[in-house]
N, C-alpha and C positions, 0 to 999 in steps of 0.2 A: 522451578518453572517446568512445567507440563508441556509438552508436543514437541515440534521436531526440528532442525534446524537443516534436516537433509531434505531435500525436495525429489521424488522418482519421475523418471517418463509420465507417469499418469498424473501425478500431480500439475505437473506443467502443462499435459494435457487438458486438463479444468479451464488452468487459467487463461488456456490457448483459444479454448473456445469460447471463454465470456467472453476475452478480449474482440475475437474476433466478431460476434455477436453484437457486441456496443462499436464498432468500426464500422461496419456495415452498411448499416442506415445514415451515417454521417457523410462514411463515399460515397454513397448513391444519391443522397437529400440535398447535393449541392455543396457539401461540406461546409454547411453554415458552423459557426465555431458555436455558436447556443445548442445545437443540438450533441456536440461531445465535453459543453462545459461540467453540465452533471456529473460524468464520468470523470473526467478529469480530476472535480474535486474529490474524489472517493479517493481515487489514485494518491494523489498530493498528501489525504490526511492518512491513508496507510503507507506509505512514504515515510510520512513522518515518523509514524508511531513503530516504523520496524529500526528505528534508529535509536526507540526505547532499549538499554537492557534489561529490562525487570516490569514491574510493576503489569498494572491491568492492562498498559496499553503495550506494554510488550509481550504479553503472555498470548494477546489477542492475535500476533502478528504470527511467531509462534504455532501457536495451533492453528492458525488458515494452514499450516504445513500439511499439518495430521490430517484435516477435514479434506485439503487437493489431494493428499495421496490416498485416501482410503476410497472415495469417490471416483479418484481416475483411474484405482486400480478396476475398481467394478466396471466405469466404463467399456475403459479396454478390453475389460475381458467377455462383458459381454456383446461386445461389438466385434469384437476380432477373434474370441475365444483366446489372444495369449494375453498374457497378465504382466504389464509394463513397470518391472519394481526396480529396474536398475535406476541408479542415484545418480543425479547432476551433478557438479561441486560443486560445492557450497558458498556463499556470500552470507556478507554481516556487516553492514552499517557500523562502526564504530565510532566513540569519542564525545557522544554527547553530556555536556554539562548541562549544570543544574540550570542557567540562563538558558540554554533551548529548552532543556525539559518546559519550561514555560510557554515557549512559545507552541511547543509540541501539543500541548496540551488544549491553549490558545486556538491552533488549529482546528485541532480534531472538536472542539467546542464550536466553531464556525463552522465546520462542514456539518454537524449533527444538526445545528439548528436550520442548516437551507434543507438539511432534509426530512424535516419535520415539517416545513412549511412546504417542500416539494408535492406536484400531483403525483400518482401511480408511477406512469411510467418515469418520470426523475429521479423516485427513490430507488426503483430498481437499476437505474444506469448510476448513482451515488455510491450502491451497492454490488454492483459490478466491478466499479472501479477501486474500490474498497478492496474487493475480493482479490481483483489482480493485483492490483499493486503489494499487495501483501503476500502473496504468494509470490510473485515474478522477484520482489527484494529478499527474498532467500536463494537465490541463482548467483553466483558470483558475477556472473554475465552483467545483470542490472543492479547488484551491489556496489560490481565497480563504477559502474555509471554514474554512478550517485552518493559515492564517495566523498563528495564535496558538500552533500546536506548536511551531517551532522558540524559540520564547519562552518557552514552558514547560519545554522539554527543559531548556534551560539554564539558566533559575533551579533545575529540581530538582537538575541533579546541581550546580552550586554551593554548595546545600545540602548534601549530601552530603559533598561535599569540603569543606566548613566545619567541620562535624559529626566528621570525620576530623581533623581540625588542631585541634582544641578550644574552636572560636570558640563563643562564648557557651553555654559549657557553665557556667559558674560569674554 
């Protein structure tokens, strides 16, 4: 798998400032919760998908690494002139089975289609939240936070797949 598992100053810096870009308008607009659901669901499906080890939807998590540190190294430096490469530690979603992988997937398939049917500005806050969340779950900060999804992912779809098999239907 290709890109980074470490996240720099700059990197966090990116996702410091989408986040706070998508915050923004929600504080000041009344914080109606329709205007940070978009965002939200970005969030939620790179949530998910940084709980991947492998495949496309983790490789994708992954390289938002590479893409926040190379971009927030530029920023930084051309904003400040110094060049912000010191490294956070690191976080990692672990434990997910092949019953969340499903649901993982399940997700990130719902957040794709509300943002295919989204206007303009929703798929950039879908994408936003996409952005962050998948860069902020390389932070051991919001890894451990969220320590509890790859737990959850897979008691749901267990249930699911129980539910399918006929387990305790009777």
């Amino acid at each position: 798998m290709t890109g980074t598992t470490a996240l720099t100053l700059g990197g966090l810096l990116t996702a410091l400032l989408v986040l706070y870009a998508n915050l923004r308008p929600w504080w000041r607009g009344g914080r109606e919760f329709s205007k940070i659901t978009p965002f939200l669901k970005g969030f939620a499906a790179a949530a998910c998908a940084a709980a991947c080890p492998g495949g496309l939807l983790g490789w994708a998590s992954h390289r938002s690494g590479t893409v926040a540190n190379g971009s927030g190294e530029r920023i930084g430096h051309a904003t400040t002139g110094s060049t912000p490469t010191d490294s956070l530690t690191t976080g990692q979603l672990t434990g997910l089975g092949m019953t969340g992988a499903a649901v993982v997937v399940l997700v990130v398939f719902a957040v794709s289609l509300d943002w295919k049917e989204a206007g303009k500005a929703d798929k950039r806050r879908i994408l936003g939240g996409a952005y962050t969340g998948s860069v902020l779950c390389l932070t051991a900060g919001v890894a451990g936070l969220l320590a509890w999804l790859p737990g959850a992912l897979n008691s749901l779809g267990t249930g699911v797949v129980e539910a399918f098999q006929g387990a305790n239907v009777l």
